[in-house]
N, C-alpha and C positions, 0 to 999 in steps of 0.2 A: 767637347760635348757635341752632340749631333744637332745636325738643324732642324727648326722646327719643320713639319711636312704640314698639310691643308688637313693631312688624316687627324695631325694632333687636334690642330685646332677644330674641327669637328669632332670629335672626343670629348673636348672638355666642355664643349656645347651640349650636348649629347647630358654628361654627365649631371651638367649645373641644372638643366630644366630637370632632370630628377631628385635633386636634393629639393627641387623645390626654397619657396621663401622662407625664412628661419621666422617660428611662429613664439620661441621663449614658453611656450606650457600653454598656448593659446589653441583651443578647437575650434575646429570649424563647424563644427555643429553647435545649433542655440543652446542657449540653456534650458531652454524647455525640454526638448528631447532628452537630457540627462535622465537614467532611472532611478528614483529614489525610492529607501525604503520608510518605514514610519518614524523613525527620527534622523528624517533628514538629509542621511548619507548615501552617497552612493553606491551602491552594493562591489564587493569587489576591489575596494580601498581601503587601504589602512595607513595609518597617520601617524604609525612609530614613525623613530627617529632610526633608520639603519644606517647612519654615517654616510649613508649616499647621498648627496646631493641637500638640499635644505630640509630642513628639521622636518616643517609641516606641510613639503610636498605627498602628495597622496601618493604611494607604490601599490603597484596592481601585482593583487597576490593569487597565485595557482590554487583555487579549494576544489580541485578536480580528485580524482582517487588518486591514496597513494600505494594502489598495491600494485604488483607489478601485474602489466598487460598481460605476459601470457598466461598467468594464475587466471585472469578473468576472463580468458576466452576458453582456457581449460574447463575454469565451473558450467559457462555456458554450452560450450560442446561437451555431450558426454564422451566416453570411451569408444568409438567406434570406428574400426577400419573397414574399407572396403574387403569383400570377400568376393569373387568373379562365381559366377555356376560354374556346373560343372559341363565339358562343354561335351556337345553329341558326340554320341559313336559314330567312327568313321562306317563311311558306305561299305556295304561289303561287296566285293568286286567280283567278275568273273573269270573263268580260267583264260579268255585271252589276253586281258588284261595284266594276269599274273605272268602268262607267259613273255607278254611285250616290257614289261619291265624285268623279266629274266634276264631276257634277251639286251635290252638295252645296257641293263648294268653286269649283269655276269659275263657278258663277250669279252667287254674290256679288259676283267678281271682276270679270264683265264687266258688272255693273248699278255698279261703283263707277269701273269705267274709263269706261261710259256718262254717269256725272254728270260726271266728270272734264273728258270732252271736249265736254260738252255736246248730246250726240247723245240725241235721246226720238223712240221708237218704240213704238207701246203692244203691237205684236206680237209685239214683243224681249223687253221687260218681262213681257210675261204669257207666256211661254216659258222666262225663265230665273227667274221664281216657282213655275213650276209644276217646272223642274227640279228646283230649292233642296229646294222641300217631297218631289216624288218620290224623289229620295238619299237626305234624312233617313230618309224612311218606310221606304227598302229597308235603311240600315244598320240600323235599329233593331231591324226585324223581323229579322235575320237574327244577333241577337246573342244569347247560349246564357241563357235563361233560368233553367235551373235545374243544378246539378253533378254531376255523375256522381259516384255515392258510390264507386266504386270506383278515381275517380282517384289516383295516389298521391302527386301534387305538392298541397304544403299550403299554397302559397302564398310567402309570400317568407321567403325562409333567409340569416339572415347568418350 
């Protein structure tokens, strides 16, 4: 068997002040504070005999609903899901714009269908390099640097 360590014995310290003194059915509150109903009893007890314990100890019985929770939260929420609007029409753009994402994304695609088919032209190549990087240049420069403090969208809302 292992030795005892300091940890154990602070453990079982630990422990005992939680069990607290053994009270045998005794409350700590008065008897006054008890609630009674008009004969007498204390609401919430009953005095069968369930083979637990002594005959005419009081067993505290659940008179809460017995249907099932989500039945009751079901009647109380109706049927309803969320549904999102529907959301704006995108901006409509101008033609350099359409042209800077031409450029941006078709260069690539036809220097990758050019390797594909095996077709080299240095005047093709250095047309849709100078596309790629012109697109780039014009999306980036055209994208809002800094926020307008007075917009009232704060960004994303769940």
């Amino acid at each position: 068997m292992s030795e005892r360590t300091p940890d154990d014995a602070e453990w079982e310290r630990i422990v005992a002040s939680l069990r607290g003194p053994d009270t045998e059915g005794r409350s700590d509150w008065p008897d006054v504070e008890a609630a009674q109903d008009d004969s007498g009893e204390t609401p919430g007890e009953d005095t069968r005999d369930t083979g637990v314990g002594k005959p005419d100890e009081p067993v505290i019985i659940w008179r809460g609903s017995t249907e099932d929770v989500d039945a009751e939260i079901e009647r109380a929420v109706p049927d309803e899901h969320f549904v999102p609007p529907d959301p704006p029409p995108l901006p409509r753009a101008d033609a350099i714009t359409w042209a800077a994402w031409v450029g941006a994304l078709g260069a690539p695609l036809l220097l990758l269908l050019m390797t594909a088919f095996g077709v080299s032209s240095g005047f093709v190549i250095l047309g849709a390099v100078a596309a790629f990087l012109g697109g780039v240049a014009i999306l980036v420069s055209r994208m809002r640097s800094h926020r307008d403090p007075y917009d009232p969208d704060d960004g994303a809302v769940v």
